[in-house]
C-alpha positions as a Markdown table, in Angstrom:
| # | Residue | x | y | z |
|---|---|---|---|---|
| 1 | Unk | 0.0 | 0.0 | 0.0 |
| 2 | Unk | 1.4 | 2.9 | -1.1 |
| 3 | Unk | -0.4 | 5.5 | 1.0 |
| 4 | Unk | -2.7 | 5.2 | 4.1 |
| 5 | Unk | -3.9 | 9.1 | 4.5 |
| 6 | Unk | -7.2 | 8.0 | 2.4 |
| 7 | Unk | -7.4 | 4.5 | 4.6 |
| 8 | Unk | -11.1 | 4.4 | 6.1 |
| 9 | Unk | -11.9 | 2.8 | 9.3 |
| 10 | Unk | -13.2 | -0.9 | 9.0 |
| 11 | Unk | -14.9 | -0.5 | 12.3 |
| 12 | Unk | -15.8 | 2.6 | 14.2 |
| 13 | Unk | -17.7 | 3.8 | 17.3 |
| 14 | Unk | -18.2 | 6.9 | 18.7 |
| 15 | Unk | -20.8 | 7.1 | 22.1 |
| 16 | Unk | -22.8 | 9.8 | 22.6 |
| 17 | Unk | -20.7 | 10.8 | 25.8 |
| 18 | Unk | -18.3 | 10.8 | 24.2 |
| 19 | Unk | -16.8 | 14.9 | 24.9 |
| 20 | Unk | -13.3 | 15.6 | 23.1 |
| 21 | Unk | -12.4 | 18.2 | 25.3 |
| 22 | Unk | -12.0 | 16.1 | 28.1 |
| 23 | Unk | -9.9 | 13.8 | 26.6 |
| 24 | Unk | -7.6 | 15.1 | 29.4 |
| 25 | Unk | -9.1 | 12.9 | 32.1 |
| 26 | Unk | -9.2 | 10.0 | 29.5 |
| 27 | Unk | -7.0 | 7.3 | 28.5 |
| 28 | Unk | -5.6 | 6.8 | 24.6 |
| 29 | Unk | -5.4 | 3.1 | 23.6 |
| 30 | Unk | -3.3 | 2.2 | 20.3 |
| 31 | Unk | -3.1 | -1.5 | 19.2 |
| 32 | Unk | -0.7 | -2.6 | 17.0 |
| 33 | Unk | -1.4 | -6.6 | 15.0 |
| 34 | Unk | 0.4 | -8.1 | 12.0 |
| 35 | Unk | -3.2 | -7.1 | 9.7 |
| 36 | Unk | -3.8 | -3.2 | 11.2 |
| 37 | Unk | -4.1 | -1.1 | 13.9 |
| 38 | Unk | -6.9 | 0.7 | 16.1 |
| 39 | Unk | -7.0 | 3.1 | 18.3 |
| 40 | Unk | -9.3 | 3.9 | 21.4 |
| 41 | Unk | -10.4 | 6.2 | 24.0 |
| 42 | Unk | -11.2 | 5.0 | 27.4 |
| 43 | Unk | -13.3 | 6.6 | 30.2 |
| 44 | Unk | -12.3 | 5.2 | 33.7 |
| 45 | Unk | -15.0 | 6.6 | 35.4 |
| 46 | Unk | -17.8 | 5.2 | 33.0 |
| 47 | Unk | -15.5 | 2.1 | 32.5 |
| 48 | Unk | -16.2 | 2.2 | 28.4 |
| 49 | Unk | -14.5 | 2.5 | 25.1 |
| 50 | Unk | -16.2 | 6.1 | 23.6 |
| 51 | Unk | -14.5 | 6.1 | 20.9 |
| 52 | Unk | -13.1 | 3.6 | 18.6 |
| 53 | Unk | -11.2 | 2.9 | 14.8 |
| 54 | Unk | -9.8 | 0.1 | 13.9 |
| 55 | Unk | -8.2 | -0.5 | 10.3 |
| 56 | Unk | -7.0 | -3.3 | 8.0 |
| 57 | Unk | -3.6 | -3.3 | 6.7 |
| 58 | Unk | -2.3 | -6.1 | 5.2 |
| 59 | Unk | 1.3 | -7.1 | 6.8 |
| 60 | Unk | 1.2 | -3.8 | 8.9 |
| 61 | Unk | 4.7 | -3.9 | 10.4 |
| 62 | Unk | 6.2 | -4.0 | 7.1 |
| 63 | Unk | 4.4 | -1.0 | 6.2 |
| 64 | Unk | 7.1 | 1.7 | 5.4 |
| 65 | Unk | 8.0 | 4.6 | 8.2 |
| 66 | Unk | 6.9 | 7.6 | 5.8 |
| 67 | Unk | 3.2 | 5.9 | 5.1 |
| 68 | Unk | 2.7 | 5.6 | 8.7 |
| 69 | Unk | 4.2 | 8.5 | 9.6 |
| 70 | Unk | 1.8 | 10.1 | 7.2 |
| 71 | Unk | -1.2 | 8.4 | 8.2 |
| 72 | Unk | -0.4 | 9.4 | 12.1 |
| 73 | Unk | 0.1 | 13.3 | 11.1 |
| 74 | Unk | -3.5 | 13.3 | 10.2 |
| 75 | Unk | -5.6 | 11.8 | 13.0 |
| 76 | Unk | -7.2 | 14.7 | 15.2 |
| 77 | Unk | -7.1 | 12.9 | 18.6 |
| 78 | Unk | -3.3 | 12.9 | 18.7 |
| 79 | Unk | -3.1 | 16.7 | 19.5 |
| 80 | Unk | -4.9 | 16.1 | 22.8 |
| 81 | Unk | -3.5 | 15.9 | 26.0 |
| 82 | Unk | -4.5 | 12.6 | 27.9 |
| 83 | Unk | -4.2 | 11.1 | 31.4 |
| 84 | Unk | -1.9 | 8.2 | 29.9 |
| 85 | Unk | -1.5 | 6.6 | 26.5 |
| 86 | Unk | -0.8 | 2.8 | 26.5 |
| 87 | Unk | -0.1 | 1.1 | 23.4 |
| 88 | Unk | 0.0 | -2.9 | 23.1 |
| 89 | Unk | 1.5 | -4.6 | 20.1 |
| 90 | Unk | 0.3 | -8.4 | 19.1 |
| 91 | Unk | 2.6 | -10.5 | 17.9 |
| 92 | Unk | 3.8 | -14.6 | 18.7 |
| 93 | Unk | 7.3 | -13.3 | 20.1 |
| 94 | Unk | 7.7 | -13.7 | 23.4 |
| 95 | Unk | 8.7 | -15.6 | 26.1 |
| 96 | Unk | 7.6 | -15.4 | 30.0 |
| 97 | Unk | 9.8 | -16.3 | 32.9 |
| 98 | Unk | 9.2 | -16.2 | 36.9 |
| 99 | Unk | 10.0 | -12.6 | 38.0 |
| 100 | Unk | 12.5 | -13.5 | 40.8 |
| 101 | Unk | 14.6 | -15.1 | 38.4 |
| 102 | Unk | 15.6 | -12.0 | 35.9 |
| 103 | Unk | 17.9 | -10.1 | 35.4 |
| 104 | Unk | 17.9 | -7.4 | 33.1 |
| 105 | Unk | 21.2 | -7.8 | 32.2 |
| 106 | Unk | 20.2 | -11.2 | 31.0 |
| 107 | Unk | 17.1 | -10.3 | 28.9 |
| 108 | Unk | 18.3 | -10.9 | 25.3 |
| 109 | Unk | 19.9 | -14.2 | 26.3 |
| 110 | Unk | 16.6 | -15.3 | 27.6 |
| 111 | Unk | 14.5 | -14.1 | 24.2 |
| 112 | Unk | 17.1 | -15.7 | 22.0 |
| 113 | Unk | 16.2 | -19.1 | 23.5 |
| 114 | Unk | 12.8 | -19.2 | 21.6 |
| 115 | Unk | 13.8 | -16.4 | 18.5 |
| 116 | Unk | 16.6 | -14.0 | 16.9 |
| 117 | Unk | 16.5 | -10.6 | 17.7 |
| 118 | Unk | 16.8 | -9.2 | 14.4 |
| 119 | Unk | 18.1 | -5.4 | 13.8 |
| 120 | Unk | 15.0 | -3.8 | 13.0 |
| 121 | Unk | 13.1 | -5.2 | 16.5 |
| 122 | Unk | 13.6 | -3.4 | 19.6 |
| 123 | Unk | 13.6 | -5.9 | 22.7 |
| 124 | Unk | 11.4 | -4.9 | 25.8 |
| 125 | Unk | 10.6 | -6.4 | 29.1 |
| 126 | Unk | 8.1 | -6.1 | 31.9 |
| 127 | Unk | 6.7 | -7.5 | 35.1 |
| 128 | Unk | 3.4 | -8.8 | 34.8 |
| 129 | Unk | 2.6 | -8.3 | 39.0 |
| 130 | Unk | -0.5 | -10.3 | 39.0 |
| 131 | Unk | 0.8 | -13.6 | 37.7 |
| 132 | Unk | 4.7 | -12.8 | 39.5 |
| 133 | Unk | 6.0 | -13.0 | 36.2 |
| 134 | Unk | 8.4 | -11.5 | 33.6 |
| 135 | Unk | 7.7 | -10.9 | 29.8 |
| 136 | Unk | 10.4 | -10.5 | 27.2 |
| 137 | Unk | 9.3 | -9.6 | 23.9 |
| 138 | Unk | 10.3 | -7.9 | 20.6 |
| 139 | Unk | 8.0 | -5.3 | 18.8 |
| 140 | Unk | 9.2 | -3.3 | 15.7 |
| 141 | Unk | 11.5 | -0.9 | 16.2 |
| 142 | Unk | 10.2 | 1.6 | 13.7 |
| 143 | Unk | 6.4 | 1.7 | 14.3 |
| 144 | Unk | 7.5 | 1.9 | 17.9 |
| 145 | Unk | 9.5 | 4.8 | 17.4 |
| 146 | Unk | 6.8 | 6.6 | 15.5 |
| 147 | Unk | 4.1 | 6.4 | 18.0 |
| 148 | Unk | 6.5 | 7.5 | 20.2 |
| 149 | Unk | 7.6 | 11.0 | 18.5 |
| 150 | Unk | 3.5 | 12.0 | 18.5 |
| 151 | Unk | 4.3 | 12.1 | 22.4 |
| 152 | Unk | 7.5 | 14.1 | 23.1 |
| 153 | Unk | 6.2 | 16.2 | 25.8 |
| 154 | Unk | 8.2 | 14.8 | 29.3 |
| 155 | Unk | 4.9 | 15.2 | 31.2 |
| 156 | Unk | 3.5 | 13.2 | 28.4 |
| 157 | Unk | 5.1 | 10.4 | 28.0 |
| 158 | Unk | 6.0 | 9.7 | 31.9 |
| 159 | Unk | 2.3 | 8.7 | 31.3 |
| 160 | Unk | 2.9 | 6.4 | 28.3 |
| 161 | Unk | 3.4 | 2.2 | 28.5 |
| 162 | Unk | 3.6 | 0.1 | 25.9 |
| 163 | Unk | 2.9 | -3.9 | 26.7 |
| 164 | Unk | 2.7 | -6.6 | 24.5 |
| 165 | Unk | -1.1 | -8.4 | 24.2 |
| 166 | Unk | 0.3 | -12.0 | 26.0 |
| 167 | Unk | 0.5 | -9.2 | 29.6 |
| 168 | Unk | -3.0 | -7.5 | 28.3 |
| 169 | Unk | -4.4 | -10.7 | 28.4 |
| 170 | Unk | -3.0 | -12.5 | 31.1 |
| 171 | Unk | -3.9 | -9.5 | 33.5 |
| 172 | Unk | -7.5 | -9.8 | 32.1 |
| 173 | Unk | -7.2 | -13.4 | 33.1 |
| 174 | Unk | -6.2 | -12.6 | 36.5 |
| 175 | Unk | -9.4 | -11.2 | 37.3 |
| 176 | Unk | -11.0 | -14.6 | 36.2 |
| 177 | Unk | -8.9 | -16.3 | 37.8 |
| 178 | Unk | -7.8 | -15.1 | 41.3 |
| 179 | Unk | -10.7 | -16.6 | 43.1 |
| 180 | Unk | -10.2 | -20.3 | 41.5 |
| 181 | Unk | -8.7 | -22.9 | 43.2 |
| 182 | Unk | -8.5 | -25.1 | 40.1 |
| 183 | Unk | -7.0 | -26.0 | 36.7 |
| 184 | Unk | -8.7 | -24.3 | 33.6 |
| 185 | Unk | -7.3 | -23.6 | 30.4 |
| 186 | Unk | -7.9 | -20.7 | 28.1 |
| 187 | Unk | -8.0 | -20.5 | 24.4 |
| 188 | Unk | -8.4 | -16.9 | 23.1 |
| 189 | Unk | -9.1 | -17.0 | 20.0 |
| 190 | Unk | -8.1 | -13.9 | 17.0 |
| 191 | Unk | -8.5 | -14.1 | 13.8 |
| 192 | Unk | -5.5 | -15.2 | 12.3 |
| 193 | Unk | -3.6 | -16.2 | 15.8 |
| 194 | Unk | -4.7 | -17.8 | 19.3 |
| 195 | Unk | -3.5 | -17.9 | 22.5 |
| 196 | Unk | -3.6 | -20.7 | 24.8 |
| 197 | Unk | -3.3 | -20.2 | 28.3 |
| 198 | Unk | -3.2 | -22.8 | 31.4 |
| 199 | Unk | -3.5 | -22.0 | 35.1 |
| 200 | Unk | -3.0 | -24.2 | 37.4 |
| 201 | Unk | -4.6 | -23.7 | 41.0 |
| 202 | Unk | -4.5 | -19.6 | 40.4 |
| 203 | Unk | -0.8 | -20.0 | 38.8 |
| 204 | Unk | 0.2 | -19.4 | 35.7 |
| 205 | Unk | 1.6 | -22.7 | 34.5 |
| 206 | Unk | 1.9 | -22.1 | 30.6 |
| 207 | Unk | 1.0 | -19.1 | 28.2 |
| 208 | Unk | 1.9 | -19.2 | 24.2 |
| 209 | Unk | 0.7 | -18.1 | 20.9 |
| 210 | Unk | 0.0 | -19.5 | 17.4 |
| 211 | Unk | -0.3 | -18.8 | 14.2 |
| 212 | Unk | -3.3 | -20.9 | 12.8 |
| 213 | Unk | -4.9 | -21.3 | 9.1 |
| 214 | Unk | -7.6 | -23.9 | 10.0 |
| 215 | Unk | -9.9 | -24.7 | 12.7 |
| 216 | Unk | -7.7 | -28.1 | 13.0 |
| 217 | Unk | -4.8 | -26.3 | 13.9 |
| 218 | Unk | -6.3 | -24.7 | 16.9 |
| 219 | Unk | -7.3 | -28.4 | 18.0 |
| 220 | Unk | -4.1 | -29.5 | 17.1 |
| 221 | Unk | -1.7 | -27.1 | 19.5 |
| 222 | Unk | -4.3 | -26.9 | 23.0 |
| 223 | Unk | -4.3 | -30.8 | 22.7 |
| 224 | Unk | -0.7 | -30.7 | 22.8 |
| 225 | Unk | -0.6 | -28.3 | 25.4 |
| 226 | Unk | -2.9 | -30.5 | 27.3 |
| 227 | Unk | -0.7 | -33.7 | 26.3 |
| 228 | Unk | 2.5 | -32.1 | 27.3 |
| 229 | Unk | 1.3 | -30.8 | 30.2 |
| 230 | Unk | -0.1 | -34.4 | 31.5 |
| 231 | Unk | -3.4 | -32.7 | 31.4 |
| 232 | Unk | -6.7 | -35.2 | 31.7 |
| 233 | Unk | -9.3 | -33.4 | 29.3 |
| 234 | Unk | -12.0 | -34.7 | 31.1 |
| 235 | Unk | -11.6 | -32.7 | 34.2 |
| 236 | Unk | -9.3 | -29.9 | 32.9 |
| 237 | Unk | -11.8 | -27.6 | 31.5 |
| 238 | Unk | -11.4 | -25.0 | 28.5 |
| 239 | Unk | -12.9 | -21.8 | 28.8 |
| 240 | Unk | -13.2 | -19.9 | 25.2 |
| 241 | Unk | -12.9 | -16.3 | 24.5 |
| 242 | Unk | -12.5 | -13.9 | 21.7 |
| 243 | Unk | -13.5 | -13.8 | 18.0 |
| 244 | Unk | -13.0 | -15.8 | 14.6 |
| 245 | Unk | -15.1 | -16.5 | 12.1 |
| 246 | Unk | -14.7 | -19.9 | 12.6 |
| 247 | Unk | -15.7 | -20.0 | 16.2 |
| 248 | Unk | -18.2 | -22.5 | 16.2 |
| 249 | Unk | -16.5 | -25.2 | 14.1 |
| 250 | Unk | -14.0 | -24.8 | 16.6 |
| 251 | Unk | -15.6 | -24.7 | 19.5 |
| 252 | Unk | -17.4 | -28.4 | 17.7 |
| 253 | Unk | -14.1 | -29.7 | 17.5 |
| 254 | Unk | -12.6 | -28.8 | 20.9 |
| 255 | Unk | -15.5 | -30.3 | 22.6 |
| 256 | Unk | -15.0 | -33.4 | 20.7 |
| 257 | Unk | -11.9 | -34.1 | 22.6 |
| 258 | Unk | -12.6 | -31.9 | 25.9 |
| 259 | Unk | -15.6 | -32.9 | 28.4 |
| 260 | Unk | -16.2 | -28.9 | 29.4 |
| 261 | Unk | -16.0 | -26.7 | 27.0 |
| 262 | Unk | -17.2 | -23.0 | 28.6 |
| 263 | Unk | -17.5 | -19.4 | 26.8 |
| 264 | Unk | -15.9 | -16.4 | 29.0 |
| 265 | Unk | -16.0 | -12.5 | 28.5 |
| 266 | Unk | -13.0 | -11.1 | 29.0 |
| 267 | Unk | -13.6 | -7.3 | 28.1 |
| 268 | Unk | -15.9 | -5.1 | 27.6 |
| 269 | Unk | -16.7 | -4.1 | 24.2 |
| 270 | Unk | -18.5 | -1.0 | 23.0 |
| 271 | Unk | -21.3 | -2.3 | 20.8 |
| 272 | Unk | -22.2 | -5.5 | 19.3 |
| 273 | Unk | -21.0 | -4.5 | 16.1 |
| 274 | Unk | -17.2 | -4.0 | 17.6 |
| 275 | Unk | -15.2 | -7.2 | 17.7 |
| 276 | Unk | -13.2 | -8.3 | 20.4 |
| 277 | Unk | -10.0 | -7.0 | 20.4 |
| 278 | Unk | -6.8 | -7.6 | 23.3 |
| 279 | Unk | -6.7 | -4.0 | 23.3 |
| 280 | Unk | -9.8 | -3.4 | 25.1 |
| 281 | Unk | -7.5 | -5.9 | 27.8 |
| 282 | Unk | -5.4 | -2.7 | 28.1 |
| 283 | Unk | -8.3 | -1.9 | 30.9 |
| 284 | Unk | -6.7 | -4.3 | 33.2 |
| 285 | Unk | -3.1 | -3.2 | 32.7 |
| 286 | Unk | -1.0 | -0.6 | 35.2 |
């Protein structure tokens, strides 16, 4: 794509308290995924999205600096002061590790266990509190960077985060799971990648993402994470959330294999004709 100034919105939502000038006691959401981006602004007081955009872009983070840069220069909402700005990027590269046990020193040697670094990434790392975990993931360096130089205001971005969509969700998560004294396992579904997630007596005991093309695929990888976990499917239930268009045909084939198959709401989404998206997770995150 050559140029995305002219790129319209392939969902939007705007509520009808929705009130620009106090954008100030708002939060900005930006969400960055291998087909698009979106953008958001959340009241904490009402605890809802008023206003929403999400667009498709094929192979986003390959897009070119100067299209984006372009297509940044001309949304509005970017010349408004807000109470923070949190931006989450989705992507399969990552890797968790218990908190105790890093050291930031260390934090490339731990990512380069699972992937490369490669020049154009930039490598980041965070505590995810709730879970007493670390995350170490990659996100690229240029898009980064860009969102970055629309906040260069110190007061500004001492209120700006940016988390990967594996520590959106698992602190969503949390608050499902904090009063369970059991074994469940999550499946949150995208459309193009899924995240399986397995918690074991209010511990996290294994989180990772896929890449999927088929409705098979998504049986294929939580039965191996139930396999290689020593998991009995018959008591170790799967709850479902998210989106795809092929949610029911998988939801048939997971509960061909899996006694208790169970559909969970993880966030709150502004109308029914939004879809579910792990940057309305960005609710949970501090």
């Amino acid at each position: 794509m050559s140029s995305l100034i002219n790129l319209q919105p392939i969902e939007s939502y705007t509520s009808d308290s929705y009130v620009p000038s106090q954008n100030n006691l708002k939060e900005m959401w930006f969400g960055c995924y291998t087909d698009g981006f979106c953008y958001a602004i959340f009241d904490g007081h009402l605890k809802q999205i008023v206003k929403y955009h999400s667009f498709e872009v094929p192979d986003f983070y390959q897009v070119r600096s100067t299209t984006f840069q372009e297509f940044l220069d001309g949304i509005d909402v970017f010349i408004n002061d807000f109470k923070s700005i949190k931006i989450v990027f989705e992507n399969p590269f990552y890797t968790l590790m218990p908190a105790a046990l890093f050291d930031e020193d260390e934090a490339s040697s731990y990512f380069n266990l699972k992937y490369s670094l490669v020049e154009t990434d930039q490598l980041l790392n965070q505590r995810i509190p709730d879970f007493g975990a670390q995350i170490i993931y990659s996100v690229q360096k240029h898009i980064l960077n860009l969102l970055l130089s629309k906040f260069t205001e110190s007061s500004i971005r001492e209120r700006l985060k940016v988390y990967h969509h594996a520590h959106a969700l698992l602190s969503g998560l949390y608050y499902q799971t904090n009063h369970l004294n059991t074994e469940v396992c999550y499946v949150n579904l995208c459309e193009k990648t899924f995240d399986v997630v397995l918690i074991k007596n209010s511990g996290l005991h294994f989180c990772n993402t896929y890449n999927f093309n088929n409705p098979v695929d998504v049986l294929y990888f939580v039965m191996h994470a139930y396999h290689s976990n020593q998991l009995n499917p018959e008591v170790y239930d799967c709850y479902v959330s998210g989106k795809n268009t092929h949610l029911m045909e998988i939801k048939a084939l997971l509960f061909t294999y899996i006694k208790n198959i169970r559909d969970i709401e993880l966030m709150h989404v502004p109308s029914p004709g939004i879809h579910s998206s792990t940057l309305f997770l960005l609710q949970h995150c501090v």
